[in-house]
N, C-alpha and C positions, 0 to 999 in steps of 0.2 A: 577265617580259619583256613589254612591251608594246606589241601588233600594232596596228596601224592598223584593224584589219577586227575586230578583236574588242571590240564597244562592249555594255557592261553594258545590258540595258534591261529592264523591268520586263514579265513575260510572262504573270502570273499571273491570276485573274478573281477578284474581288472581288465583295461586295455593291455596289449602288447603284453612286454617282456614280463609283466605280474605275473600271466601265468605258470610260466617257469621257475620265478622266485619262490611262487607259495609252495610248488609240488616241491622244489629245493628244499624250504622250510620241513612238508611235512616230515619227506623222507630224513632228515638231521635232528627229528626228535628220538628216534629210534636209539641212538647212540650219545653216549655224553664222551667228555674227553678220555675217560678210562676203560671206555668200551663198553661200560652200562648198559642195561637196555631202559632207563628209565632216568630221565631228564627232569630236575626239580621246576617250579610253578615257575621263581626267579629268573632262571637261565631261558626259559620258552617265552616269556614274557619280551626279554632283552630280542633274542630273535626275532621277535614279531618287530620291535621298535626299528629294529637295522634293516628287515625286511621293508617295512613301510617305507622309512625312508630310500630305498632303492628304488621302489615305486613309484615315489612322489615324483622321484627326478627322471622316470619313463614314461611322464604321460606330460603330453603337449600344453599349454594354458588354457585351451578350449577343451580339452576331454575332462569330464567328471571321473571318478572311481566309484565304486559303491564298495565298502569296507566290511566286512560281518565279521567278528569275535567270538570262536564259540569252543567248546571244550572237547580234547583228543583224547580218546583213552590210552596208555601206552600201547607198545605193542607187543606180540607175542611171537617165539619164533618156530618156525614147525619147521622139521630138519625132516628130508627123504633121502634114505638111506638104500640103494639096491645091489644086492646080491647078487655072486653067483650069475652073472650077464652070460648069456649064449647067445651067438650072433650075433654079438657086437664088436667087431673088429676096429685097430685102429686107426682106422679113416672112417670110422661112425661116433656120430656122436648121439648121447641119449638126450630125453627131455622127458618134461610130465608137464601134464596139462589136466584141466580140470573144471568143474563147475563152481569156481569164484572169478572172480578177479585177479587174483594174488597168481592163479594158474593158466591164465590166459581166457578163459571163460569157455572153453572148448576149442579156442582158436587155433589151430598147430603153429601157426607164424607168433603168435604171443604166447607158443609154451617156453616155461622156467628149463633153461641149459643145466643139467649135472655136470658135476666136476669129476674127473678119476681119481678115485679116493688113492688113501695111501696103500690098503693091501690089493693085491692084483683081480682082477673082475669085479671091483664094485665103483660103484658112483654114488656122489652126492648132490645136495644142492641144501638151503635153507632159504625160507620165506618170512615177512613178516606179516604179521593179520592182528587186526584191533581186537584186543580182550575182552570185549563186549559182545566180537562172537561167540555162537554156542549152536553147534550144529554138527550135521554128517555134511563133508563133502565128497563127494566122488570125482576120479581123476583116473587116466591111465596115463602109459610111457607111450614114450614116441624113439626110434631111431632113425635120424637122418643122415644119407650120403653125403659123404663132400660133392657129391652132384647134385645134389637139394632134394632126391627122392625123398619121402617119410612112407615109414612101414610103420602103423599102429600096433601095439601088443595086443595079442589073441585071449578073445574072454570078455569074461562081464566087466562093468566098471571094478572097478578099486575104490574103495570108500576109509576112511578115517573119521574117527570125533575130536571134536572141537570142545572144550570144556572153560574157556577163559584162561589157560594155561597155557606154555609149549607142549609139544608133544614131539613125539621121533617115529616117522611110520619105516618101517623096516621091510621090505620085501626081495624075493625074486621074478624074472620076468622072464617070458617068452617070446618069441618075435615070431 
């Protein structure tokens, strides 16, 4: 029987260049050719077979692989959205970071870049995160100089929920 939610994809770590194919791979389930966010069993399956085979032919006659096959959930898209920017000039650029992964994991050098939305003082940005989370994360903004300072926004974290869906967190900030 074939679920919607259970797409083949390649999990395993390889020598050399695999590990860039698989993270290729994961990130290429996220979108189908119409912009989807959700890639059928068929199509992730083919992926993995085209991925292997790139593999096979990046490891030497003496290196093994070890292969693992195991099931992705799709993904989900979380869209941050901010307002109303004070002190943020156009030689600054915003970010947000945060307690996942997807947010840099508190890192400032791995926080997610906003984009200058279309009406004047906002930014965006959108992430992807597996449907199978469910949780509060917390996160703040960051502005950085084109001289590479970072100024943290003032205050407590910032938190959102996670429910197995997208969501849109909508804010304004302070610097």
């Amino acid at each position: 029987m074939e679920r919607e939610s259970s797409q083949k994809v390649l999990a395993g770590v390889v020598a050399g260049a695999a590990v860039a194919a698989t993270a290729s791979l994961v990130r290429s389930l996220s979108r189908s050719k119409s912009g989807d966010m959700k890639k059928s069993a068929v199509e992730a399956e083919k992926d993995v077979l085209a991925t292997d085979s790139i593999i096979g032919s990046t490891l030497g006659d003496e290196e093994e692989s070890t292969v693992a096959v195991e099931d992705v959930l799709p993904l989900q898209a979380v869209e941050f959205e901010v307002l109303s920017v004070q002190n943020v000039d156009d030689e600054s650029q915003l970010f947000v970071v945060g307690g996942c992964e997807e947010l840099g994991s508190w890192n400032p050098e791995l926080a997610v870049k906003l984009e200058r939305g279309a009406r004047r003082g906002t930014f965006v940005c959108q992430i992807q995160m597996h449907c199978d989370f469910h949780g509060v994360i917390e996160f703040k903004f960051l502005k950085r100089s084109l001289a590479g300072e970072t100024a943290w926004e003032q205050g407590e974290n910032r938190a959102f929920a996670v429910q197995g869906e997208g969501c849109h967190v909508e804010n304004d900030v302070t610097f």
